[in-house]
MDAnalysis code that builds the backbone (N, CA, C; Angstrom):
import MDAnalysis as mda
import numpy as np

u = mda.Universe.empty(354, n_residues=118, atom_resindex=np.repeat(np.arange(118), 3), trajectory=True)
u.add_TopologyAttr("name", ["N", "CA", "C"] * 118)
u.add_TopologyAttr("resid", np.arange(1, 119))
u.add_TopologyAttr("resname", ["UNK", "UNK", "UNK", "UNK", "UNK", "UNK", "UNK", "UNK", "UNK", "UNK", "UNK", "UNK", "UNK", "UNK", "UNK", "UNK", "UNK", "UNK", "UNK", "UNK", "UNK", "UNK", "UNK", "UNK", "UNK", "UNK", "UNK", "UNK", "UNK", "UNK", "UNK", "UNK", "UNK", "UNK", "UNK", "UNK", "UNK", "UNK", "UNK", "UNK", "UNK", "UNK", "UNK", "UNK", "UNK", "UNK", "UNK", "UNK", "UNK", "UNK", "UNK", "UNK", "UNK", "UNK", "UNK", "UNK", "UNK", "UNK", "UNK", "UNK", "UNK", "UNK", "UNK", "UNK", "UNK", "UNK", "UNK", "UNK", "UNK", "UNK", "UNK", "UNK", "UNK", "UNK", "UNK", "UNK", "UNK", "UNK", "UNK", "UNK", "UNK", "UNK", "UNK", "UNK", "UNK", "UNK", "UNK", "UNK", "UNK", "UNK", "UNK", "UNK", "UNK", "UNK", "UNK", "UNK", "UNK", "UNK", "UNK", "UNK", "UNK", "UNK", "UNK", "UNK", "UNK", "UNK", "UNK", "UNK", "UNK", "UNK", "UNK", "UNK", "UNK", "UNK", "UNK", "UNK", "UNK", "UNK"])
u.atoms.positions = np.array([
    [-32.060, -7.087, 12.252],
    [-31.178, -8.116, 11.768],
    [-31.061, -9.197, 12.843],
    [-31.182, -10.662, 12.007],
    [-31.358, -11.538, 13.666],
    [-29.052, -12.050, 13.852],
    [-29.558, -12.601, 14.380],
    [-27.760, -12.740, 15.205],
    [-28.011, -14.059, 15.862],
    [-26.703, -14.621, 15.441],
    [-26.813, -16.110, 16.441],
    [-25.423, -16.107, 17.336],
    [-25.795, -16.593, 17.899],
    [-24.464, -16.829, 19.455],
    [-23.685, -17.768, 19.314],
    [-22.741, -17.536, 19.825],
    [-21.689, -18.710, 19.191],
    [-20.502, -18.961, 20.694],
    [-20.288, -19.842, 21.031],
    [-19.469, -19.913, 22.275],
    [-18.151, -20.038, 21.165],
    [-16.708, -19.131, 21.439],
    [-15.458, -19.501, 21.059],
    [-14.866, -19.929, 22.241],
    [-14.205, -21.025, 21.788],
    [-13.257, -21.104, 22.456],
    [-11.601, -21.540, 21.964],
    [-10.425, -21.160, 22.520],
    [-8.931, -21.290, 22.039],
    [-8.110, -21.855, 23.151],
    [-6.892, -22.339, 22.555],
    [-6.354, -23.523, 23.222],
    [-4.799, -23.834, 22.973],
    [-3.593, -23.949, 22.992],
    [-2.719, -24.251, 23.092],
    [-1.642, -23.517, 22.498],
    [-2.142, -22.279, 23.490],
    [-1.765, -20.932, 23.335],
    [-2.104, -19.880, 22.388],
    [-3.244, -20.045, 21.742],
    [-3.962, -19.167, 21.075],
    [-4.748, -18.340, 21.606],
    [-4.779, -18.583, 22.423],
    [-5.811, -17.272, 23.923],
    [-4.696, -16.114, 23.650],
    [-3.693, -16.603, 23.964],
    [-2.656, -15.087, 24.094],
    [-2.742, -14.009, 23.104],
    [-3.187, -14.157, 21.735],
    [-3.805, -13.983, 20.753],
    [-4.974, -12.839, 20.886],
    [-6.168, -13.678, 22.007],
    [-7.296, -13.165, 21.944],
    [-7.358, -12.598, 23.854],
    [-6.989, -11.394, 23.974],
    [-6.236, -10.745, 25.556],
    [-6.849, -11.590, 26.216],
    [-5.581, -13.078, 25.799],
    [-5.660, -13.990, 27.126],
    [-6.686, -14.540, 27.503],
    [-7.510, -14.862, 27.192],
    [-8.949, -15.156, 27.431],
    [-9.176, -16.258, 26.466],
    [-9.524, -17.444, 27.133],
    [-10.080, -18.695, 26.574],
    [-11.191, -18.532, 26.037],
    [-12.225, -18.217, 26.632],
    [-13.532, -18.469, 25.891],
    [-14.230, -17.390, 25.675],
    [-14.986, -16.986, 24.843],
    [-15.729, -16.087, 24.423],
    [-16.685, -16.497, 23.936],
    [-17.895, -15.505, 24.376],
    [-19.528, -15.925, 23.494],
    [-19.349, -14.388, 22.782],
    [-20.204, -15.018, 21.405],
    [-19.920, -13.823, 20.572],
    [-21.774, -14.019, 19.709],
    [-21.959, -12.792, 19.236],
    [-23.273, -12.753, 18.441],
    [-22.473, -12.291, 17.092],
    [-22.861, -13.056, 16.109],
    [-22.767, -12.740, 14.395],
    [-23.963, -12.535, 13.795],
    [-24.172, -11.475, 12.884],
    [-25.335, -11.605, 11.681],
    [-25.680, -13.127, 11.573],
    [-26.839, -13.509, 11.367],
    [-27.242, -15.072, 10.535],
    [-26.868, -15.358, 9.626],
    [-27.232, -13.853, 8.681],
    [-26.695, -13.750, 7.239],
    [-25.296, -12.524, 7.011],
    [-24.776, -12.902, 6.271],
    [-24.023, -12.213, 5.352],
    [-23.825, -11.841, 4.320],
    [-23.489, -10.674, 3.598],
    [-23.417, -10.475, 2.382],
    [-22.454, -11.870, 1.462],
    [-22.855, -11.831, 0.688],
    [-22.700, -13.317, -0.325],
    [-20.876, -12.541, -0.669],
    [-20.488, -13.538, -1.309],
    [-19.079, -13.075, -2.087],
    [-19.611, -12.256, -3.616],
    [-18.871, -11.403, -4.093],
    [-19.330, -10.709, -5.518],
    [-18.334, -11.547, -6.675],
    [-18.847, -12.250, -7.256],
    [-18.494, -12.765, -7.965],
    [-18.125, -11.517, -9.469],
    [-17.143, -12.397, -9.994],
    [-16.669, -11.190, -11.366],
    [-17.542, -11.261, -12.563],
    [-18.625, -10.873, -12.858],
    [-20.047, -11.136, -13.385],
    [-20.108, -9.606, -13.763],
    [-21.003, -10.206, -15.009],
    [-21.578, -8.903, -15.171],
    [-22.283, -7.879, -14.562],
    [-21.925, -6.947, -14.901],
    [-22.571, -5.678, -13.393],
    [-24.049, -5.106, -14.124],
    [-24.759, -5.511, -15.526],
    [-25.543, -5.016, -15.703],
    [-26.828, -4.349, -14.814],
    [-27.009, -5.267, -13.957],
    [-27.687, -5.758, -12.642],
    [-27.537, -4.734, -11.596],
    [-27.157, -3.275, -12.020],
    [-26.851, -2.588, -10.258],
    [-27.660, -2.048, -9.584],
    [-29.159, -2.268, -10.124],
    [-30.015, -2.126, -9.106],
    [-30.564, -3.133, -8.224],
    [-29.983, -4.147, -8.918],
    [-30.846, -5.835, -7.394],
    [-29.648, -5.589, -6.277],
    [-30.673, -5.496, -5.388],
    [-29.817, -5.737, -3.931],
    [-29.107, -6.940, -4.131],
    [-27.783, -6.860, -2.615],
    [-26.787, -7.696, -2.839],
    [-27.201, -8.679, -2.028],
    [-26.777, -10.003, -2.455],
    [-27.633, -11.267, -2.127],
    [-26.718, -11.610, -0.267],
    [-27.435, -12.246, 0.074],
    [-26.759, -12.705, 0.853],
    [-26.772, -14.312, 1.280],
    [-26.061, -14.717, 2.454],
    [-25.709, -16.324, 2.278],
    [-25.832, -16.662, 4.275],
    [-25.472, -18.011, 4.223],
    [-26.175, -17.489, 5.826],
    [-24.039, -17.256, 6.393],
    [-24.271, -16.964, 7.967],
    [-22.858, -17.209, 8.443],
    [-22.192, -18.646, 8.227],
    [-21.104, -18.649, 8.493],
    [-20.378, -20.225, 8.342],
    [-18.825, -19.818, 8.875],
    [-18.165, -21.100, 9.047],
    [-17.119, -20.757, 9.709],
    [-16.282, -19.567, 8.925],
    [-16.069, -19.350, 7.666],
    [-15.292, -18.566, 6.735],
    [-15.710, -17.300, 7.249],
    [-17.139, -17.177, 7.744],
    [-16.884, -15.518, 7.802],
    [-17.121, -15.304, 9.575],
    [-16.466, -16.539, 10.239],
    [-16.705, -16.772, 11.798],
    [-14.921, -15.875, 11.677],
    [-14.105, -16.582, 10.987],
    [-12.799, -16.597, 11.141],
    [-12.397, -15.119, 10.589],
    [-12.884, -14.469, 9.848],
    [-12.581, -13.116, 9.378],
    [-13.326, -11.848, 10.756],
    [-14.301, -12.480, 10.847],
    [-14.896, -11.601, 12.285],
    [-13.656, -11.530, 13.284],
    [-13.854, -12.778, 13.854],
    [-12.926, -12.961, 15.142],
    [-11.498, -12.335, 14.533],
    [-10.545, -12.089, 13.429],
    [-9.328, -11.297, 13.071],
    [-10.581, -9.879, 13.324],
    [-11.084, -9.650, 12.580],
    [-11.303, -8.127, 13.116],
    [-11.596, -7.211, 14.077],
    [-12.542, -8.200, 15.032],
    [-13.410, -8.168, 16.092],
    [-12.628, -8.606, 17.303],
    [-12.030, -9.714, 17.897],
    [-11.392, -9.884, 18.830],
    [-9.655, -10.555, 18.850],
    [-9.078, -10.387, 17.911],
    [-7.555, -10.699, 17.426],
    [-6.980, -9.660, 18.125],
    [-6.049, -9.566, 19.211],
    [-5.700, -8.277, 19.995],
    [-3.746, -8.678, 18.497],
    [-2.944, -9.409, 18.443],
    [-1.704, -9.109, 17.734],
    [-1.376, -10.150, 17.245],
    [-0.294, -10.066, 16.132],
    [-0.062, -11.078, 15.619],
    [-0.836, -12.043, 14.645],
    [-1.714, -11.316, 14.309],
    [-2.771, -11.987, 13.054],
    [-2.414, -13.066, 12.144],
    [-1.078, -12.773, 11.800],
    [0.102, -13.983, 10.707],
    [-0.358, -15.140, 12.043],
    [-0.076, -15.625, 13.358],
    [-0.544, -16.743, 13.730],
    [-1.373, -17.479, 13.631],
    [-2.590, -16.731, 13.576],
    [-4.120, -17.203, 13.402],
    [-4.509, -17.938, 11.943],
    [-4.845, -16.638, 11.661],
    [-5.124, -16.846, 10.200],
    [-3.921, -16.561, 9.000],
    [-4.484, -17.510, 7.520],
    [-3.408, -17.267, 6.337],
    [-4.271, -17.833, 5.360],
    [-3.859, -16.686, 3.795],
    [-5.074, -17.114, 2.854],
    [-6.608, -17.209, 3.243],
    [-6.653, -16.543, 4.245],
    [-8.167, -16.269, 4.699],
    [-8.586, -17.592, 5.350],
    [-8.098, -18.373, 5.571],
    [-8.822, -19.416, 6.604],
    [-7.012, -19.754, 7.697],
    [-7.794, -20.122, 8.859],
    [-6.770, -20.641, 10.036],
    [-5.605, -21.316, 9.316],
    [-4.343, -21.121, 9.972],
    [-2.839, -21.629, 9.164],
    [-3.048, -23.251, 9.826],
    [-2.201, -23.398, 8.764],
    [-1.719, -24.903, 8.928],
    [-1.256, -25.390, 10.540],
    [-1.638, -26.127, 11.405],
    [-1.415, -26.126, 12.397],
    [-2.737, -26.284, 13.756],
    [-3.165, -25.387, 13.098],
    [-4.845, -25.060, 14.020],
    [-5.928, -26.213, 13.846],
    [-5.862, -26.863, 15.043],
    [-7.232, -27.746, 15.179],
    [-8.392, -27.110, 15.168],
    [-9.329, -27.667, 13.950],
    [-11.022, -26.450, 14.964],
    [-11.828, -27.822, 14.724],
    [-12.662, -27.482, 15.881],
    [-13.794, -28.246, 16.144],
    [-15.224, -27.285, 16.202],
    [-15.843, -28.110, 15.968],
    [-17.021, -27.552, 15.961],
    [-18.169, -28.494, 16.815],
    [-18.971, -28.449, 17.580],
    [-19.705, -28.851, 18.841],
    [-18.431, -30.393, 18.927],
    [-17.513, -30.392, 18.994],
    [-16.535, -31.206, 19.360],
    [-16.251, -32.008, 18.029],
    [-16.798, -31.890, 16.871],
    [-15.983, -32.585, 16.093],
    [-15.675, -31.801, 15.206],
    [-14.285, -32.856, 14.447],
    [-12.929, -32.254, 13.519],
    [-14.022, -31.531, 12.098],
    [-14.007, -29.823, 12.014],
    [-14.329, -29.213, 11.279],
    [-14.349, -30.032, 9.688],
    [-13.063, -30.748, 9.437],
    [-12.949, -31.311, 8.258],
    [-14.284, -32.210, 8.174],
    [-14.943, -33.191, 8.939],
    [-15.927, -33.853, 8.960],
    [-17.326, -32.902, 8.539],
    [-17.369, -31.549, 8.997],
    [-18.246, -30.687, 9.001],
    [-18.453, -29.702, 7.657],
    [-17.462, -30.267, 6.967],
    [-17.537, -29.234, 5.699],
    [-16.516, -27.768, 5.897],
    [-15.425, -27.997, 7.132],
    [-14.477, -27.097, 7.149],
    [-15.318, -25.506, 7.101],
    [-14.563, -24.415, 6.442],
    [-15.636, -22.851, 6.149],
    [-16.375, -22.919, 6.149],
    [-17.366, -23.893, 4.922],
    [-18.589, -23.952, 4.849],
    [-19.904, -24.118, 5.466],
    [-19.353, -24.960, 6.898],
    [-20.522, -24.730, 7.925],
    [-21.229, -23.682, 8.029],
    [-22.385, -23.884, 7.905],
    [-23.306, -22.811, 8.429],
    [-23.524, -23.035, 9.952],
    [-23.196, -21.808, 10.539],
    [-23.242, -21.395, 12.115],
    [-24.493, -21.730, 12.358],
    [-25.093, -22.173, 13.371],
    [-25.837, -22.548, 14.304],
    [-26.451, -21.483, 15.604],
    [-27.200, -21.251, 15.603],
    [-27.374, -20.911, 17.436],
    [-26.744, -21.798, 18.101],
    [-25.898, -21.028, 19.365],
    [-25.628, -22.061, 20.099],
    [-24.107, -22.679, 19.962],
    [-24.165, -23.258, 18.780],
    [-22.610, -24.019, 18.288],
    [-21.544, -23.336, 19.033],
    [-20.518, -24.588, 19.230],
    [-19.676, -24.270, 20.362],
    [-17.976, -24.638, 18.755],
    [-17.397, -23.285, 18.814],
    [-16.554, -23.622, 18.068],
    [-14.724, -23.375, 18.995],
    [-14.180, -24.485, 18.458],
    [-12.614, -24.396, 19.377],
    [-11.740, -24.674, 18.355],
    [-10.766, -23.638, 18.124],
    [-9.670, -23.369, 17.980],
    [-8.473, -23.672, 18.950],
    [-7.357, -24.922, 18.583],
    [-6.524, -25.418, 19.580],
    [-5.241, -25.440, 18.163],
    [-4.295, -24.817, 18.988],
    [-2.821, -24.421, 18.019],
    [-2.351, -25.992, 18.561],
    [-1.681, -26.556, 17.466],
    [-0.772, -28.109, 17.560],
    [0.604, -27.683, 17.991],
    [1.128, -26.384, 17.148],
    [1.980, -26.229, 17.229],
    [2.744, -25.732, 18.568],
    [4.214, -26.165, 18.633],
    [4.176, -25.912, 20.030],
    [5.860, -25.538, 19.983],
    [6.333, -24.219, 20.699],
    [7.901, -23.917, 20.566],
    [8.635, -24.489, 21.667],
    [10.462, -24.853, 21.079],
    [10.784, -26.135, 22.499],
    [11.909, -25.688, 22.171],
])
């Protein structure tokens, strides 16, 4: 199975999150199993399709894989809560197609919390 590398990095207090640690290089599958759509199941002998990585299944890894507490901060409804800047090789994810990016070798993704307690 091939795997691409991915530099994380977190930011305005979202490290505390991940034991304290700003940056992380991480390896993901290329591909992933696809979503199963509610379809007919006649079909249960074709293998299950798959799709490549992208941020949506960057953000479910990193909750399973390196989220040490507090998961309700991070993520909600399956993508990052309201609040969370992400960039992707430095620009605003929204420009990039948000989840849908397909991961890259290499790609440098940052997670920076806006929110801030006073």
């Amino acid at each position: 199975m091939s795997t691409i590398n991915v530099k994380i990095e977190f930011g305005g207090g979202l490290e505390l999150l991940f034991s304290n640690q700003r940056s992380h290089r991480v390896s993901i599958p290329s591909h992933v199993p696809a979503p199963t759509a509610a379809s007919d199941s006649t079909d249960a002998e074709t293998t299950p399709s798959t799709r490549p990585s992208d941020i949506t299944y960057l953000i479910s890894w990193l909750k399973d894989n390196l989220l040490q507490e507090r998961a309700e901060l991070f993520i909600e409804n399956g993508t990052v809560r309201p609040g969370i800047l992400v960039l992707v090789n430095d620009t605003d994810w929204e420009l990039e197609g948000e989840g849908d990016y397909q991961l890259k070798d290499g790609d440098e993704v940052v997670f920076i919390s806006t929110l801030h307690g006073g």
